[in-house]
C-alpha positions as CSV (number, residue, x, y, z in Angstrom):
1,X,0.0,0.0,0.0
2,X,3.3,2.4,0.2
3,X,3.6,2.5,-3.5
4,X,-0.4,3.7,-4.0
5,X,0.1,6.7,-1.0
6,X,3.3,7.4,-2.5
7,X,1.4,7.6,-5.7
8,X,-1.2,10.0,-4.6
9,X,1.2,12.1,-3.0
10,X,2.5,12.6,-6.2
11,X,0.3,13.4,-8.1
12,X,-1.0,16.1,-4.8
13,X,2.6,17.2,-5.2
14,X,2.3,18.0,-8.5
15,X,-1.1,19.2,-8.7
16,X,-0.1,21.9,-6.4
17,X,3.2,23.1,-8.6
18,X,0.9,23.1,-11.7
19,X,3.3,20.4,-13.3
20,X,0.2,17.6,-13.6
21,X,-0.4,16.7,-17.4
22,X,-2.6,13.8,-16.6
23,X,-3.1,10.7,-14.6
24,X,-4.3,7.4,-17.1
25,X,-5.7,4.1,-15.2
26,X,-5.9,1.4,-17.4
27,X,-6.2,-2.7,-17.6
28,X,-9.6,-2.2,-15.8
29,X,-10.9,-5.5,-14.4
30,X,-13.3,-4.7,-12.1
31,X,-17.3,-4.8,-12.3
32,X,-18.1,-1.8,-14.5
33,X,-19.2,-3.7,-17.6
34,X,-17.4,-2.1,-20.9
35,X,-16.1,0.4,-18.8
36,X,-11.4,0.2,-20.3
37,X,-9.6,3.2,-19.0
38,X,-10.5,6.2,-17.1
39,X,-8.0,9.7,-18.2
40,X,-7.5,12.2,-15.6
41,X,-6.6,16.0,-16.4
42,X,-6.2,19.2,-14.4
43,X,-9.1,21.5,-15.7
44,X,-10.0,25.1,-15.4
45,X,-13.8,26.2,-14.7
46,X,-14.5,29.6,-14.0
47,X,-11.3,30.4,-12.7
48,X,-11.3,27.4,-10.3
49,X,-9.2,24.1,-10.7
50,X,-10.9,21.0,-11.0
51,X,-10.0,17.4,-11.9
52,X,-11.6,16.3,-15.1
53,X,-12.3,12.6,-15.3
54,X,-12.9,10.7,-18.9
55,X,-14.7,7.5,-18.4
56,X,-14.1,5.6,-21.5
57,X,-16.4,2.9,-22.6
58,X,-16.4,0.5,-25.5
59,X,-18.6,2.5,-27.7
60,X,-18.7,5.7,-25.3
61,X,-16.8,8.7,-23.2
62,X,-18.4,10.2,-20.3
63,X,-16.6,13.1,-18.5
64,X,-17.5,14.9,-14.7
65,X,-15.2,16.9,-12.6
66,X,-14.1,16.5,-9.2
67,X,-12.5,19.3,-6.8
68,X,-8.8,18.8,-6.5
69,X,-9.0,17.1,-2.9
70,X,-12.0,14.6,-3.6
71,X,-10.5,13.9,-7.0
72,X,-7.5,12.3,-6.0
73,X,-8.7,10.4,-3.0
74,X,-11.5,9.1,-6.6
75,X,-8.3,8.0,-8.4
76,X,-7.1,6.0,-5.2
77,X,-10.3,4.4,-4.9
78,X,-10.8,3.6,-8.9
79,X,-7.4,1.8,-8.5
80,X,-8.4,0.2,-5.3
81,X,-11.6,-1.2,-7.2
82,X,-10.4,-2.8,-10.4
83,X,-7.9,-0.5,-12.5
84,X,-4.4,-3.0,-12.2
85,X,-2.4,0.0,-13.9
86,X,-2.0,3.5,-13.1
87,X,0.5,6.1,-14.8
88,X,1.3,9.9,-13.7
89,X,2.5,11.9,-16.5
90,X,4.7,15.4,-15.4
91,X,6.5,17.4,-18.3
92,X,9.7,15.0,-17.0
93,X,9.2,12.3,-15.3
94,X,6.3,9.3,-15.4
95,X,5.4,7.2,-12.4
96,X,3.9,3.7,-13.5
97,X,2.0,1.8,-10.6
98,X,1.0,-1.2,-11.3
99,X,-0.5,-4.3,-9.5
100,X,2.1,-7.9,-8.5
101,X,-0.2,-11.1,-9.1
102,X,0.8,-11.5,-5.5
103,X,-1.6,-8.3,-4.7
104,X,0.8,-5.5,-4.0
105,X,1.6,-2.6,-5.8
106,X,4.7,-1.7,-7.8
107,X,5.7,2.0,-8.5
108,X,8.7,2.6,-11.2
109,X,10.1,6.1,-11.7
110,X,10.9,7.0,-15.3
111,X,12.2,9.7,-17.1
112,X,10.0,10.7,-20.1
113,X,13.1,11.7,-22.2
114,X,16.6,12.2,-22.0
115,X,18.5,15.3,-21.8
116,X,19.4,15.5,-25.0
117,X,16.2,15.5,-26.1
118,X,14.5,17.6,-23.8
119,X,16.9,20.3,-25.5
120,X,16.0,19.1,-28.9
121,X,12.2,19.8,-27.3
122,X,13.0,23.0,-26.3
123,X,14.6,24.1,-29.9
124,X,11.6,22.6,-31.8
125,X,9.1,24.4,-29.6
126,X,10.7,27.8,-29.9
127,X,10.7,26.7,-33.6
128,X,7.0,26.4,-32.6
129,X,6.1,29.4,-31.3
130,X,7.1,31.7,-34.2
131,X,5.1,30.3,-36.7
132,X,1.5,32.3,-36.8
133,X,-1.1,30.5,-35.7
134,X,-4.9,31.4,-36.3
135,X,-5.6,29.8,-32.9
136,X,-2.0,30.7,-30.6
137,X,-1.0,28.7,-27.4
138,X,-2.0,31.5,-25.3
139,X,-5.5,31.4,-25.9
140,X,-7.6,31.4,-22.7
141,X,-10.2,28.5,-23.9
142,X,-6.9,25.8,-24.7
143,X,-6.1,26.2,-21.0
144,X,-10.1,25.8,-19.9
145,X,-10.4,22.7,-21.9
146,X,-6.9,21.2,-20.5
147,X,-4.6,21.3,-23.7
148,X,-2.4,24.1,-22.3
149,X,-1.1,25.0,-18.6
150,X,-1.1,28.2,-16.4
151,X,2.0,29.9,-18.7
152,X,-0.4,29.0,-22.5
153,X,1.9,26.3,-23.1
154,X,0.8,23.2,-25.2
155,X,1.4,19.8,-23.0
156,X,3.2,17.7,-24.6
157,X,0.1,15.1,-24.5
158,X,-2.5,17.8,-26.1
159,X,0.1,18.5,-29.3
160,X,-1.9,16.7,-31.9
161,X,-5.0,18.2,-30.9
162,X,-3.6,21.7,-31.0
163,X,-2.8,20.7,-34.5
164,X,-5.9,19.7,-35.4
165,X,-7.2,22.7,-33.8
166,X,-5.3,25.2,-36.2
167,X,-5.4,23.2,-39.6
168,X,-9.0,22.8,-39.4
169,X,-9.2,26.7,-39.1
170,X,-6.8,26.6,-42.0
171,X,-9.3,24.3,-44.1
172,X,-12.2,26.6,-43.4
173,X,-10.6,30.3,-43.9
174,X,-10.5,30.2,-47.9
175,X,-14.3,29.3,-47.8
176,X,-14.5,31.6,-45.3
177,X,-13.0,34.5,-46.9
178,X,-14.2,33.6,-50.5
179,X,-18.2,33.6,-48.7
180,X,-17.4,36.4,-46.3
181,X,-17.1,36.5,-42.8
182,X,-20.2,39.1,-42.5
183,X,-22.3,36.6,-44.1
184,X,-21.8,33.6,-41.4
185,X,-24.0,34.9,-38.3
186,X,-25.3,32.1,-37.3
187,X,-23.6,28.5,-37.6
188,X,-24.6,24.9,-36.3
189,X,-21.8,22.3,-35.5
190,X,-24.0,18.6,-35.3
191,X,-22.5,16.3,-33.3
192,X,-19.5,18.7,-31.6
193,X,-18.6,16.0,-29.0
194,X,-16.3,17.7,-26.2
195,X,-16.2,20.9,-28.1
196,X,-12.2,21.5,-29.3
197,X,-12.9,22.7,-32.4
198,X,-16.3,24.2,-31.9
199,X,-14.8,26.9,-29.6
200,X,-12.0,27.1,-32.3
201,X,-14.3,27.9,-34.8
202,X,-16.1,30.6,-32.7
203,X,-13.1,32.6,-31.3
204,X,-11.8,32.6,-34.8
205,X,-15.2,33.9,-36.1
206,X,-16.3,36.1,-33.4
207,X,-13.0,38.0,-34.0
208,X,-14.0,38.8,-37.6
209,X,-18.0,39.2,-36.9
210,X,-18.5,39.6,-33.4
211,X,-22.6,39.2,-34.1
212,X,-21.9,35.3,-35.1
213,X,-23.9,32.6,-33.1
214,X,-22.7,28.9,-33.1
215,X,-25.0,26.3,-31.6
216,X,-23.5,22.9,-30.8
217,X,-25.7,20.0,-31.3
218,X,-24.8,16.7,-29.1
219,X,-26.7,13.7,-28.3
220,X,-24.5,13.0,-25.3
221,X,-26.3,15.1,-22.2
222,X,-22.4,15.4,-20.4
223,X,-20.4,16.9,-23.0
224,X,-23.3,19.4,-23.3
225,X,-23.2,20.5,-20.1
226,X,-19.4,20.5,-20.0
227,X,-19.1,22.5,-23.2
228,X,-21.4,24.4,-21.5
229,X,-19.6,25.4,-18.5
230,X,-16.4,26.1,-20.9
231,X,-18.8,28.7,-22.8
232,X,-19.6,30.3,-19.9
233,X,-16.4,30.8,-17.8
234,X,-14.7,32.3,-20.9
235,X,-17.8,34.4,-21.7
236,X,-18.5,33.5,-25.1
237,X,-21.8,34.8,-25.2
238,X,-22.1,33.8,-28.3
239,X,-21.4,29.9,-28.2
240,X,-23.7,27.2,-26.6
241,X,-24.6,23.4,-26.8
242,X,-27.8,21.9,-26.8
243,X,-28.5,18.0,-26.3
244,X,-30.0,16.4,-29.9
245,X,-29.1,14.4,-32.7
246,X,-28.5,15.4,-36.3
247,X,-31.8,14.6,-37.6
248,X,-34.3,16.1,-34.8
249,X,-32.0,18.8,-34.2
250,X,-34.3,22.5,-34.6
251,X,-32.1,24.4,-35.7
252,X,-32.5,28.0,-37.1
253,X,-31.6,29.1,-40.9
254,X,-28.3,28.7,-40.4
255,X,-25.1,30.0,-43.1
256,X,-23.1,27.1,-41.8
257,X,-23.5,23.8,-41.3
258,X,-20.8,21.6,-39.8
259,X,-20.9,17.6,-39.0
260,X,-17.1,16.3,-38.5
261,X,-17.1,13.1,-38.1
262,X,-20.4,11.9,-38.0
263,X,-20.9,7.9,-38.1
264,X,-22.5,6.3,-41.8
265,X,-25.5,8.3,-42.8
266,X,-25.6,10.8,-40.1
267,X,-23.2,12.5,-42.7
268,X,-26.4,12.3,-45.3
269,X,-28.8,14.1,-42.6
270,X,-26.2,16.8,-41.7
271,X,-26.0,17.7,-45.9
272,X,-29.7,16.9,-46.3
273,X,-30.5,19.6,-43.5
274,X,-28.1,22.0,-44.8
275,X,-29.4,22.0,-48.6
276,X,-33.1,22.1,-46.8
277,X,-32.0,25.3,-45.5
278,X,-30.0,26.6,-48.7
279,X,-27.3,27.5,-45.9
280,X,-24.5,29.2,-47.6
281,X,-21.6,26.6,-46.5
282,X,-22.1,22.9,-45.7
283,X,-18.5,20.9,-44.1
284,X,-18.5,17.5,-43.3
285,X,-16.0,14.8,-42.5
286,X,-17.6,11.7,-43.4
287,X,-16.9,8.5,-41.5
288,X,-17.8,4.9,-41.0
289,X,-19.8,4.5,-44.9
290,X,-21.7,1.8,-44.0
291,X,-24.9,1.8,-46.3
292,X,-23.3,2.2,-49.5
293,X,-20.8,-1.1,-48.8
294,X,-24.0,-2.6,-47.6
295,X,-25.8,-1.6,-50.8
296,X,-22.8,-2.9,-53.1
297,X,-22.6,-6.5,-51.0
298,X,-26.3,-7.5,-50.9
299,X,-27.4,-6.2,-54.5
300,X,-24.7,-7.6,-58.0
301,X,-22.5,-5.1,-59.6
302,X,-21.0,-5.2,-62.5
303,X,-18.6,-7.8,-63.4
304,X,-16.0,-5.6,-63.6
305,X,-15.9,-5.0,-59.7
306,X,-15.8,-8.5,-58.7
307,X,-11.9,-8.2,-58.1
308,X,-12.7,-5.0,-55.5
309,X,-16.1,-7.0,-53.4
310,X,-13.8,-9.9,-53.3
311,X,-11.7,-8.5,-50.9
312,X,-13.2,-6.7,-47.7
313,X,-10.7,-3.8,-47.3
314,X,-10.9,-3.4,-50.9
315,X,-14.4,-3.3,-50.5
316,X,-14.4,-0.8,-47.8
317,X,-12.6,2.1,-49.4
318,X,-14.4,1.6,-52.7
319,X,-17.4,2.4,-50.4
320,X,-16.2,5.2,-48.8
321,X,-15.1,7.1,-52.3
322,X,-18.3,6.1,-54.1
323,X,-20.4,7.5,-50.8
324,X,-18.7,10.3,-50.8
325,X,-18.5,10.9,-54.8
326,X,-22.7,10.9,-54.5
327,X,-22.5,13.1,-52.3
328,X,-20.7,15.7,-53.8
329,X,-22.5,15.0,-57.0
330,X,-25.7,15.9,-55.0
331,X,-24.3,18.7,-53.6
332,X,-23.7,19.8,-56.8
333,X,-27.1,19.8,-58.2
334,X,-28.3,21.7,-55.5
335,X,-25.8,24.8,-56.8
336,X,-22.7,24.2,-54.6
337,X,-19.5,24.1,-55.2
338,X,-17.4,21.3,-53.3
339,X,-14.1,20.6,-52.3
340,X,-12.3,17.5,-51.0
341,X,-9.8,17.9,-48.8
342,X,-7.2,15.9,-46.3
343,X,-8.4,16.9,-43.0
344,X,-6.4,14.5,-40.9
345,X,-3.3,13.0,-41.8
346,X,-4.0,9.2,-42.7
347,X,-1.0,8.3,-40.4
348,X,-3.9,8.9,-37.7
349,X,-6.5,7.5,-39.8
350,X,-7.6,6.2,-43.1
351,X,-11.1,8.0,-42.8
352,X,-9.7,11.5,-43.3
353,X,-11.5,13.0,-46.1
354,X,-13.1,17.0,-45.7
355,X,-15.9,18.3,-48.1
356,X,-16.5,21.9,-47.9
357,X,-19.4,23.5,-49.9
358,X,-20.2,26.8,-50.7
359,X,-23.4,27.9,-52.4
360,X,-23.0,29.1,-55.9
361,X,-26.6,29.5,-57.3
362,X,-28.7,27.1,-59.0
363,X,-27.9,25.2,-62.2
364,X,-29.5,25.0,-65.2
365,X,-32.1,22.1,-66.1
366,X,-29.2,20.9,-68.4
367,X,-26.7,20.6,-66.0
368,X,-28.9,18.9,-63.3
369,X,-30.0,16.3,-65.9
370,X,-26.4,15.2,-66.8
371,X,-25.6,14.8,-62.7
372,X,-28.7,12.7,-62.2
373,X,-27.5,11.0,-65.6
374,X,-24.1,10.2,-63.6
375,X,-26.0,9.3,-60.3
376,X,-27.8,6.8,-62.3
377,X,-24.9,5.2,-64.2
378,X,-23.1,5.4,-61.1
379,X,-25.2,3.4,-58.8
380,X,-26.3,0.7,-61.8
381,X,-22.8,0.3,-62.0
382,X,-22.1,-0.8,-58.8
383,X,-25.7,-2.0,-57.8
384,X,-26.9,1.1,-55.1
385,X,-30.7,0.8,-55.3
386,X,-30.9,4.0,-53.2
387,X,-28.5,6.1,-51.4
388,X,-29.7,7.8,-48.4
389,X,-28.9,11.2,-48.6
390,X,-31.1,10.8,-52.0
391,X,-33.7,9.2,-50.0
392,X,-34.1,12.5,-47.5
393,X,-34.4,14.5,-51.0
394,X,-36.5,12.5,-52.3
395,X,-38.8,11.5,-48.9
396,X,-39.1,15.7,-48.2
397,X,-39.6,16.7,-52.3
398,X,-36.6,18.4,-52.7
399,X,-36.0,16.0,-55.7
């Protein structure tokens, strides 16, 4: 039991230097069915510091804060109660506790790099800091949500996510600019999740139309009231969450439409409520293209694709491009012009495809005759009876 109280003296010790990045219990084997790993972080909420705890399921994350004291006397009991593995992270040094088979704990102290390349660190962030950044260390909602520390600097753990935070801003400023910052006052981001780059998007906005309202839509009740409580301590009057799901979401006529991310044809209702609206720019990140693949196993293509069903993965990407090639095509017919762009680097994941849309004006009879002429071909060709984003057109008499 030495090694445990040693443990939570740590992590007191470093809570109250500021030098905590997180706390991770893992190899969970106690009675919580599904529940694998629980992440803890140091979190700011109006101007008071709180534990933040990530429950994380199988096919969920749910998130509630803790003051500092009852916090870490939660992380001693969650270890106490099933979690065999326990590992304190500080900008140095990482502290792994884990469980003997003969039932006592083991704590090892390791150094997180050498010296060599904490310097090398140290270079590559200075490198870091000069370059120009829509959304800069320093600003107040990174530290609220628990990517940066009291000085605005990025923890080494939150790095990608920063990353992510400014290259999605770079992805959406030449739509941006090209529509016009004066025309986006009101903007709805279905299925925001825990909010990173919903508050991205609104400081960057609010700074270039400070009348601009984004409303988050998110089925999951916490990370509503989390994002919630993020809004509010940084006062962005502006910016709030509501608990709904892409499809029964009321929204307002919104200019912008965002879905990153959401699962099969979720994507499909997030487009199909934008074009309903005629809102001036539709973004998506498409993911998990289930109905198409579906669609293209149960029903006979052509002959010519019996090399690409053979083979599952084959199979799997084939879906994703034609799912997303329809969808764009519809887009099209509806007067917007689309983009596709590389929104995450596939060395994180394969599903990293971005379509951004901007509304032109409506084609001519011609034109939309020669897509539905492709959209025809397209799904005889591969044996799509109906796709479902053409389903919402066609169900609500758009088409």
């Amino acid at each position: 039991m030495n090694a445990l109280k040693n443990f939570l003296d740590k992590t007191n010790q470093l809570l109250t230097a500021g030098k905590l990045l997180k706390v991770s219990l893992s190899h969970y084997k106690g009675n919580i069915e599904d529940l694998k790993q629980c992440i803890v972080k140091p979190i700011l909420i109006k101007q008071k510091l709180k534990l933040s705890f990530t429950y994380r399921y199988k096919t969920k994350d749910l998130f509630k804060n803790y003051d500092l004291g009852e916090g870490v006397e939660k992380i001693g009991q969650y270890i106490n109660a099933g979690f065999q593995a326990a590992t304190l992270f500080s900008a140095s040094n990482q502290l792994n506790l884990t469980l003997h088979p003969k039932g006592h704990y083991i704590l090892r102290d390791e150094k997180q790099q050498s010296q060599q390349k904490k310097v090398n660190q140290i270079s590559l962030l200075k490198h870091d800091k000069q370059k120009q950044r829509d959304i800069p260390e320093n600003t107040p909602f990174l530290k609220a949500l628990g990517l940066t520390n009291e000085k605005g600097e990025v923890y080494k753990i939150a790095q990608d996510k920063f990353k992510q935070i400014n290259h999605y801003i770079k992805l959406l400023k030449p739509a941006i600019t090209e529509l016009g910052s004066d025309n986006i006052n009101v903007v709805a981001d279905m299925g925001s999740g825990k909010g990173y780059l919903t508050f991205a998007l609104y400081d960057y906005l609010s700074q270039l139309n400070s009348n601009v309202k984004v409303i988050g839509i998110e089925y999951r009740k916490d990370l509503v009231e989390f994002c919630n409580q993020i809004s509010q301590s940084e006062n962005f009057n502006g910016l709030n969450f509501k608990q709904g799901t892409i499809i029964n979401a009321e929204l307002p006529e919104s200019d912008l439409i965002i879905a990153l991310h959401a699962c099969d044809t979720a994507t499909d209702d997030a487009i199909y409520k934008g074009i309903k609206n005629r809102s001036q720019m539709i973004v998506v990140a498409p993911c998990c293209h289930k109905q198409i693949r579906k669609e293209m196993e149960k029903n006979k293509p052509s002959e010519d694709l019996k090399l690409i069903i053979k083979h599952g993965i084959f199979l799997e990407r084939q879906a994703e491009m034609l799912t997303d090639a329809i969808r764009v095509l519809w887009l099209e017919y509806f007067g917007y012009k689309t983009k596709a762009l590389e929104f995450i680097s596939d060395a994180h994941t394969p599903k990293n495809v971005m379509l951004i849309a901007l509304y032109k004006k409506e084609p001519s009879s011609k034109t939309k005759q020669e897509i539905l002429e492709k959209l025809n071909n397209a799904k005889k060709f591969y044996g799509i009876t109906l796709h479902h984003l053409e389903y919402l057109l066609t169900q609500n008499h758009l088409i």
